[in-house]
Backbone bond lengths (Angstrom), bond angles and torsions (degrees), N, CA, C in turn:
res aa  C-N    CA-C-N  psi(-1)  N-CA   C-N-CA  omega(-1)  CA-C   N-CA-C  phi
1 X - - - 1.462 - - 1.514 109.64 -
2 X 1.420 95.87 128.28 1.899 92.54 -179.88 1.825 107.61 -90.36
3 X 0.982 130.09 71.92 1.328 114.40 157.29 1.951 139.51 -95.02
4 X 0.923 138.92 164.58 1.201 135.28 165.73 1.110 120.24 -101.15
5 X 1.827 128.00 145.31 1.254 123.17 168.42 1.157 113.70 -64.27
6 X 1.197 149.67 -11.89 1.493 156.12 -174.22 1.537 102.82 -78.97
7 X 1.003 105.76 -44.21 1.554 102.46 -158.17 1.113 130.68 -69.35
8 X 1.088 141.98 138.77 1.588 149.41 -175.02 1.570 104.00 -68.99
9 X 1.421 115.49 122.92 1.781 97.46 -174.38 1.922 108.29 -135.79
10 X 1.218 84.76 145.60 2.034 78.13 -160.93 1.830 82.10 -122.39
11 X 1.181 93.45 131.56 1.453 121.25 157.04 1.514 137.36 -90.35
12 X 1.541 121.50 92.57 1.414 117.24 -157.99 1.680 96.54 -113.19
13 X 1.185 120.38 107.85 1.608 138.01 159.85 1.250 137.21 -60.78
14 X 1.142 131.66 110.04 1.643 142.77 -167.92 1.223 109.70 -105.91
15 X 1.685 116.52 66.11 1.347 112.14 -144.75 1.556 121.85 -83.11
16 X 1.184 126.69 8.98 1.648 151.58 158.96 1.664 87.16 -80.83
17 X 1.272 118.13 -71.92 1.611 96.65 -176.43 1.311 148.76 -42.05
18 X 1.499 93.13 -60.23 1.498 110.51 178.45 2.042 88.73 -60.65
19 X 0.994 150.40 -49.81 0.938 153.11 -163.35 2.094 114.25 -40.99
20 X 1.475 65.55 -69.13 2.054 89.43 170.85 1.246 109.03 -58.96
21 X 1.861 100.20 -44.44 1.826 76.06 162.80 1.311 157.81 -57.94
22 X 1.162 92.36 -47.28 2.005 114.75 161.71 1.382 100.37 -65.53
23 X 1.297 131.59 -17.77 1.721 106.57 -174.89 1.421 92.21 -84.87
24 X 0.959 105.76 -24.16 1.859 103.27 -172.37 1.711 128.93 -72.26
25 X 1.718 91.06 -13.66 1.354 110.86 174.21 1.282 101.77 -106.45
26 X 1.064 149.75 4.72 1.431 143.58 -169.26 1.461 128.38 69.17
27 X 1.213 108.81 17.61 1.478 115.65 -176.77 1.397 121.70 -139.60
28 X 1.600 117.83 131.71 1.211 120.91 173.97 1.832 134.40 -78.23
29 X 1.267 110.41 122.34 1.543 100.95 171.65 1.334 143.70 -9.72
30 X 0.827 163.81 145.25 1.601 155.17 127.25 1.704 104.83 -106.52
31 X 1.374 92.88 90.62 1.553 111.96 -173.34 1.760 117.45 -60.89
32 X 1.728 111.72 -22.16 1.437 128.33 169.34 1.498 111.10 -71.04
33 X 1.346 107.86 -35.29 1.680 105.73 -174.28 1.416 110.78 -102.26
34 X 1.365 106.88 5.60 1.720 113.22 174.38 1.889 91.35 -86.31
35 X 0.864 117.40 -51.20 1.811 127.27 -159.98 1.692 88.58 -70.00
36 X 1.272 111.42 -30.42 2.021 104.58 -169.15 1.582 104.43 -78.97
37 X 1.340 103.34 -30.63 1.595 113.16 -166.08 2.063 93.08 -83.40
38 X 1.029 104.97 -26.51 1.896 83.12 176.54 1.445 107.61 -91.38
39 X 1.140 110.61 -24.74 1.585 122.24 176.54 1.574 110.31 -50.98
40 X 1.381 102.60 -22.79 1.767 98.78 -166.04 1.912 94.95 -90.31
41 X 1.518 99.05 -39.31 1.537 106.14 -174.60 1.657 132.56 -33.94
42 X 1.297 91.91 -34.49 1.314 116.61 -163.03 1.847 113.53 171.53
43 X 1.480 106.64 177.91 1.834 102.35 -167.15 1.622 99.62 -89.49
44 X 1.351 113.42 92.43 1.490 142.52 146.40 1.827 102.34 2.52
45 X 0.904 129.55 70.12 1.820 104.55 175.20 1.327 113.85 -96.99
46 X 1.424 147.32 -16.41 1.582 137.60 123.99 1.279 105.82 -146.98
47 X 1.441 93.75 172.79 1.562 123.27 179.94 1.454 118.23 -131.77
48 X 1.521 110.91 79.22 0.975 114.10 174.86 2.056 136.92 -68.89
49 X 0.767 82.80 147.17 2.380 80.01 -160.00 1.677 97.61 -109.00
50 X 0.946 132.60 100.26 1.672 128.86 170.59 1.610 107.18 -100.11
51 X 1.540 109.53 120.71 1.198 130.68 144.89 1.530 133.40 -139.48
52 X 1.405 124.04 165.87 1.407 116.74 -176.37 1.445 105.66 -112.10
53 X 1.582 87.05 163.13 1.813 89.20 -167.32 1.463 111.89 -116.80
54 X 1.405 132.30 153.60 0.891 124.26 156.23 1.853 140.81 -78.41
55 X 0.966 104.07 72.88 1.426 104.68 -164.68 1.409 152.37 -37.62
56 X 1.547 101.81 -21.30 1.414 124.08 -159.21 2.150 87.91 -105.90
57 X 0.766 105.01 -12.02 1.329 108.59 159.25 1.282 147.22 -44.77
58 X 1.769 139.38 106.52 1.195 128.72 -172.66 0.877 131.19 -51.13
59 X 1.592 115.56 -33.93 1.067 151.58 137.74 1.499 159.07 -144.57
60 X 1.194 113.60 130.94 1.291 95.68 -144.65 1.902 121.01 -102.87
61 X 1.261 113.89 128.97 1.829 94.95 -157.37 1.215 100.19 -79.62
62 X 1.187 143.21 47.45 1.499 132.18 146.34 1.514 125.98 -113.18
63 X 1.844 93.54 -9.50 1.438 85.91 179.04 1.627 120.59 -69.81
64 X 1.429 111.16 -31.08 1.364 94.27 176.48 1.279 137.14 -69.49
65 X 1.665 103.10 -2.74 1.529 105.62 149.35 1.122 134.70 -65.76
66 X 1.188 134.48 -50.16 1.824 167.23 138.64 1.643 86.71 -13.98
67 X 1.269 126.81 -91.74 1.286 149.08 -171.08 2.669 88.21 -26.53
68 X 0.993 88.23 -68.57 1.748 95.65 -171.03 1.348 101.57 -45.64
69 X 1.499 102.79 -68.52 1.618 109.45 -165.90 1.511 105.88 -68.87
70 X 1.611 129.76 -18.87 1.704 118.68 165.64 1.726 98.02 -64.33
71 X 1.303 131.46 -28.20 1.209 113.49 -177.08 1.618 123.64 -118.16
72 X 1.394 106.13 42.00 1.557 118.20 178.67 1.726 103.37 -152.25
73 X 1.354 121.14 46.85 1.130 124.12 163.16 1.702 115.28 89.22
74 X 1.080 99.29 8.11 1.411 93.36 174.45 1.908 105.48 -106.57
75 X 1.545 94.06 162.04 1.736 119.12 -167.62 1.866 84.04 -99.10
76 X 1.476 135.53 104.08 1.265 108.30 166.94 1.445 110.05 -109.80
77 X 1.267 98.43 151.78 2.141 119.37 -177.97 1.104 86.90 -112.11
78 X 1.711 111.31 112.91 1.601 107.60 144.94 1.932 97.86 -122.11
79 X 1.856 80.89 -165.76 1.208 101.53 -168.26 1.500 116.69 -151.52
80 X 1.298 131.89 167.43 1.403 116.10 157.92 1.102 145.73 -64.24
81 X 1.638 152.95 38.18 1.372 115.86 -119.23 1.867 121.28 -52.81
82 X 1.183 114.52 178.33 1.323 129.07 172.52 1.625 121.63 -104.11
83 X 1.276 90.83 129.86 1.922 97.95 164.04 0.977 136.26 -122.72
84 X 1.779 108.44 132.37 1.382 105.87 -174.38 1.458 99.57 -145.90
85 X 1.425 107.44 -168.62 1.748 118.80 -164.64 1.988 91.43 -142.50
86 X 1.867 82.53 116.77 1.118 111.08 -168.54 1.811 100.47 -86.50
87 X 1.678 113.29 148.30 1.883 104.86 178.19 0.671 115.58 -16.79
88 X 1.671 146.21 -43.79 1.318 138.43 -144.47 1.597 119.74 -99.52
89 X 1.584 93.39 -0.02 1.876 121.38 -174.49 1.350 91.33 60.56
90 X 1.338 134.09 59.12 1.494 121.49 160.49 1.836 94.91 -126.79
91 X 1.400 103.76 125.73 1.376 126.90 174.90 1.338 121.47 -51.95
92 X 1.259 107.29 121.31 1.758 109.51 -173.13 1.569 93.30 -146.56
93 X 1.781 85.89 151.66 1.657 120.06 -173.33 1.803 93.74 -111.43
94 X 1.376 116.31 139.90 1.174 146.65 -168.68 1.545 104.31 -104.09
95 X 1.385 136.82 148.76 1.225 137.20 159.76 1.345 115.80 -171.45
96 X 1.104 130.16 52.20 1.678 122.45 -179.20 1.426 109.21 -96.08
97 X 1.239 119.29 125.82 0.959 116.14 179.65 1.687 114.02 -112.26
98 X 1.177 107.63 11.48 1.817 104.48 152.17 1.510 163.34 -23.18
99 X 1.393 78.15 -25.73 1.605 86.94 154.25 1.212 117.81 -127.36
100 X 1.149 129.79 6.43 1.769 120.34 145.93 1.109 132.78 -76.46
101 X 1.612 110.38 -14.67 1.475 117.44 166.19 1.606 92.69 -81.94
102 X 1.271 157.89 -70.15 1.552 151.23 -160.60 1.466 104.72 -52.26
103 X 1.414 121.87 -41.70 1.439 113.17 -177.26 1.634 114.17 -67.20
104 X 1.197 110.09 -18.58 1.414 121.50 -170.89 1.176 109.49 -117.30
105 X 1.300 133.89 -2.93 1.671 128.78 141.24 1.686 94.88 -79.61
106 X 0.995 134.72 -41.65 1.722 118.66 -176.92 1.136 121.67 -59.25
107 X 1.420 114.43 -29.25 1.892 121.57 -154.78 1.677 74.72 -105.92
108 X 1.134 124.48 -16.44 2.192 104.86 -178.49 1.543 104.86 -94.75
109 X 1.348 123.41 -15.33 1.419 126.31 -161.58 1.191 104.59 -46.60
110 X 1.590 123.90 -52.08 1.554 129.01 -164.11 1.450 105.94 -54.12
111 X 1.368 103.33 -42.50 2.269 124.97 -158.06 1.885 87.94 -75.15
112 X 1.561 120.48 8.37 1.606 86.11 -166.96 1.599 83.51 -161.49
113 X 1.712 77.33 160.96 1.629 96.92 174.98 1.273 137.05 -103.48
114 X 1.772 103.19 -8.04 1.393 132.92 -150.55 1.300 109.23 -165.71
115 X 1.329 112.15 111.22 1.805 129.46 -169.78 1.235 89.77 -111.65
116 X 1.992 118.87 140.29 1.018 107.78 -176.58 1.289 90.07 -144.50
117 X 1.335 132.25 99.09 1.374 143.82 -176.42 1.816 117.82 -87.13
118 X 1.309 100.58 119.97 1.667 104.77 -175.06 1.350 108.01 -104.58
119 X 0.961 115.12 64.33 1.919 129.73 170.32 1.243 119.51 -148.90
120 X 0.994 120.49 150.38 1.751 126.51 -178.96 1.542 114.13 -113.80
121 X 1.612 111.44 6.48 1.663 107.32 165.19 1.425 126.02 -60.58
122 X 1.434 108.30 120.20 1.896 115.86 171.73 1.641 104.58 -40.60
123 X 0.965 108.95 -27.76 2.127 109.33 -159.83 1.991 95.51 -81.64
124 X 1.363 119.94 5.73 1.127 124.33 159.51 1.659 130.83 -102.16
125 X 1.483 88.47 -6.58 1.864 83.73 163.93 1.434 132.84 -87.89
126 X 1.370 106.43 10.69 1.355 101.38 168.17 1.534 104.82 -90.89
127 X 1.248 111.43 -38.39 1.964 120.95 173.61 1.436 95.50 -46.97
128 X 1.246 135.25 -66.74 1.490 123.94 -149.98 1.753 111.46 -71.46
129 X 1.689 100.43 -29.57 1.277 106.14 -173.13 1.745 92.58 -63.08
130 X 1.078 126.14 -94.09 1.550 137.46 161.83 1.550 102.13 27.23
131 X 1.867 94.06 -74.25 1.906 102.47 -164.51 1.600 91.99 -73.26
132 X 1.202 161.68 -18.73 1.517 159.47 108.92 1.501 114.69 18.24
133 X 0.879 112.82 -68.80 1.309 137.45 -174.81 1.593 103.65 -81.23
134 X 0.767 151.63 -26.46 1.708 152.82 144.78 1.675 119.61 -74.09
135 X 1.394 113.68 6.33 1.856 121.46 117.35 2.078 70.70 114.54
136 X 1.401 126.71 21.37 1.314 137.17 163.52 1.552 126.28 -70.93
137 X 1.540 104.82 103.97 2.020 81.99 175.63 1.463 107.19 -77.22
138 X 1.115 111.41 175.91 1.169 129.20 -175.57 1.543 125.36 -142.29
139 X 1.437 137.66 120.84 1.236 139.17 179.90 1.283 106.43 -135.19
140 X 1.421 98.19 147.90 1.619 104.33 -168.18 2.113 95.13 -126.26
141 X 1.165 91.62 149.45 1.641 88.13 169.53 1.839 96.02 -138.75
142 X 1.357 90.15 140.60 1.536 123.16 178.69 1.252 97.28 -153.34
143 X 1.864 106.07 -158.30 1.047 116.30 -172.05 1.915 109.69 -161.56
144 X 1.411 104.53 123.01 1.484 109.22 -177.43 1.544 113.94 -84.88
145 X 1.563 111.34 -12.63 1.252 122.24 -174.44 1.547 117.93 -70.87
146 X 1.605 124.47 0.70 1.149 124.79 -152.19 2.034 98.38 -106.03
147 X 0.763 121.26 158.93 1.850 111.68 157.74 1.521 114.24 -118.95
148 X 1.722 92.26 129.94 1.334 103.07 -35.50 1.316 149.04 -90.32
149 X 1.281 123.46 -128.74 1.396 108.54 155.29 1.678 145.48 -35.38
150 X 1.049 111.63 113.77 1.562 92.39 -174.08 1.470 121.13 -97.52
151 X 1.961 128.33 1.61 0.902 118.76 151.17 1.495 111.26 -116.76
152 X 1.562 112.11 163.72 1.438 128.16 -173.67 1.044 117.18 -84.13
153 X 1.198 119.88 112.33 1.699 147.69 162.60 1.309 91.16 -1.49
154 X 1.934 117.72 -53.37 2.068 105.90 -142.27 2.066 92.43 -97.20
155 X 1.495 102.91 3.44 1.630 95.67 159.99 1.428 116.19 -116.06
156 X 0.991 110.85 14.44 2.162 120.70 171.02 1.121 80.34 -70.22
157 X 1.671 111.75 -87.91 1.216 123.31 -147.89 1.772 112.49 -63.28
158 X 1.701 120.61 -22.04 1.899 79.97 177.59 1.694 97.49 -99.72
159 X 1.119 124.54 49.42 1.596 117.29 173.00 1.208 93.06 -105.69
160 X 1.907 118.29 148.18 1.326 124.13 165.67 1.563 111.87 -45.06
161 X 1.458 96.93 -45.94 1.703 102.00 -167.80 1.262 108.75 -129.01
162 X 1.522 128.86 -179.38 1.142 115.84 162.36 2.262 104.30 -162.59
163 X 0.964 92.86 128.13 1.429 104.07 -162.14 1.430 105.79 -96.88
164 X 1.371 118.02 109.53 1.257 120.71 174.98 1.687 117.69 -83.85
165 X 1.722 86.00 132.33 2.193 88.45 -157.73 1.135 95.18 -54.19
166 X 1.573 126.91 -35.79 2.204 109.89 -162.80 1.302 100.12 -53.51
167 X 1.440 127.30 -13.94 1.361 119.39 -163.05 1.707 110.32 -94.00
168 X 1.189 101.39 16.14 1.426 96.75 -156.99 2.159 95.54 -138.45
169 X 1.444 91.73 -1.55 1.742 112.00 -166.45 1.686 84.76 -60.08
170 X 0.975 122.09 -84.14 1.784 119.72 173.97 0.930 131.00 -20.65
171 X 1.421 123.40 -5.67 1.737 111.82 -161.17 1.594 89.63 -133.48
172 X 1.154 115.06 -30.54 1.830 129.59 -160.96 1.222 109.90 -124.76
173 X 1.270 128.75 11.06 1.375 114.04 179.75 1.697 125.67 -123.37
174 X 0.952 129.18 95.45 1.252 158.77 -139.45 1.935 95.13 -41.88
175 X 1.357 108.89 131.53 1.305 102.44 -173.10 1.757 116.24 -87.03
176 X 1.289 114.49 -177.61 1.752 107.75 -160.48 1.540 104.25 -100.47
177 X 0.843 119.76 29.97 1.706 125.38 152.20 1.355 109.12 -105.44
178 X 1.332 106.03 -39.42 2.149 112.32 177.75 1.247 87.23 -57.32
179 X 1.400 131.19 -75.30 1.968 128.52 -173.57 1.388 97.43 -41.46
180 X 1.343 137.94 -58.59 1.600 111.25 -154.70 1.226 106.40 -89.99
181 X 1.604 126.24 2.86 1.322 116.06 173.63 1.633 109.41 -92.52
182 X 1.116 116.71 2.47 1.598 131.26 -152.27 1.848 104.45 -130.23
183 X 1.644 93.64 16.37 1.915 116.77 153.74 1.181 114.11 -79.89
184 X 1.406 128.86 -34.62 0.700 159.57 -150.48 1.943 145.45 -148.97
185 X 1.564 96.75 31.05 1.329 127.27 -152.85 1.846 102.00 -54.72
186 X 1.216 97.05 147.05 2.134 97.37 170.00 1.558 91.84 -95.82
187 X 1.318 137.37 75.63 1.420 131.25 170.02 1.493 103.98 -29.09
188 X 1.252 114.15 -38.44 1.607 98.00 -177.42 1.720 122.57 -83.67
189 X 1.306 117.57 3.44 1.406 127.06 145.10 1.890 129.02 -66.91
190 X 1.421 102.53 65.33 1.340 110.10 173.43 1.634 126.50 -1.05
191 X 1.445 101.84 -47.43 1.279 121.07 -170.51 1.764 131.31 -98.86
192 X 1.468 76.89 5.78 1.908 91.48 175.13 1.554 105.02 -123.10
193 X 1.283 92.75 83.80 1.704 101.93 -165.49 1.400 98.75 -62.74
194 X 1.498 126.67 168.82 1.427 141.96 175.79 1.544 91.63 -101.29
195 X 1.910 114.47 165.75 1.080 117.32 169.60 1.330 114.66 -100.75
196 X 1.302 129.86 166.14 1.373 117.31 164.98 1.141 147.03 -44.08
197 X 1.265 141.32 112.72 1.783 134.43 -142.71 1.764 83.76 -84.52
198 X 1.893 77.15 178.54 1.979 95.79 -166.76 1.707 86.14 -68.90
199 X 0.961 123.30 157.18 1.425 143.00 -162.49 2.301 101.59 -137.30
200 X 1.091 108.27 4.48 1.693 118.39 -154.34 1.573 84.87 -54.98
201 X 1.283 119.05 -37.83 1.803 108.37 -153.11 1.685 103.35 -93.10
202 X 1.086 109.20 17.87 1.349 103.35 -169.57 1.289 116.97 -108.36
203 X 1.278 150.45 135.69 1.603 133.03 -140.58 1.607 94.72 -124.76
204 X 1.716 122.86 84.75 1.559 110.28 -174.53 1.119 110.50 -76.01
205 X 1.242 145.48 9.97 1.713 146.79 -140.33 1.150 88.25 -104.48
């Protein structure tokens, strides 16, 4: 990873993405030691987390993710998702949250030196090129190791850098006592965060 201690570094989360990603590698997050490990890189100025919610819900299993990371340093963007019934009359849930992550890498560009995007969607290389051009590096982490691929060829190539997650499985990825204690979570232990629930029905595209 190329970073500087100087640098101002903003963390923008694609949190259905980065998600699918690690499920695709076999490994779960540790969302505390992801925020410690950029913290060391350079001076941290936020870390924003985007996901959508389901609202109409009794309950919903992502909030107690949302709920941790609003109170361990993370900036979170949610949303409602949407429902509708696609030609085929089969029921679908909506959730992209794509342009609240671009409006909020645009409106931080000035505050930073270092955009660090955790998604592998193509519909973000026009954003990075943009914050590029306003004198911003930019690194994206995904992962090519998955089948298949889970980031896009036309945002590898215009990112300064690009950080492949297996490379990052050691430092960020939640160890196997955190999983077997997290069968069985004390939601009311602040500090034993939950991982991200299955997300399958939710349409982020």
């Amino acid at each position: 990873m190329i970073f500087y201690p100087q640098e101002r570094i903003g963390l923008f989360i694609d949190g259905s993405n980065l998600y699918a990603a690690a499920r695709a590698l076999g490994f779960d997050i540790d969302y505390k030691r992801l925020l410690d490990l950029f913290a060391q890189k350079g001076q941290l100025i936020r870390a924003f987390y985007y996901t959508a919610l389901i609202e109409d819900q009794e309950y919903s299993p992502i909030r107690p993710l949302v709920d941790w990371l609003d109170y361990n340093g993370y900036t979170m963007v949610t949303k409602p998702t949407k429902e509708f019934t696609d030609a085929a009359g089969r029921r679908k849930i909506k959730g992209n949250m794509d342009i609240e992550l671009a409006i909020d890498v645009m409106e931080m560009a000035q505050h930073l030196d270092h955009v660090v995007i955790f998604s592998g969607d193509g519909d973000f290389r026009r954003l990075v090129d943009a914050v590029q051009r306003k004198g911003v590096r930019v690194t994206v982490v995904s992962t090519v190791k998955s089948n298949p691929p889970m980031v896009a060829d036309e945002l590898r190539r215009q990112a300064d850098n690009f950080i492949e997650l297996t490379e990052l499985e050691g430092t960020i990825a939640r160890k196997v006592q955190q999983r077997r204690d997290d069968d069985h979570p004390d939601l009311g232990d602040i500090d034993d965060h939950p991982i991200h629930p299955n997300l399958d029905e939710i349409d982020f595209d």
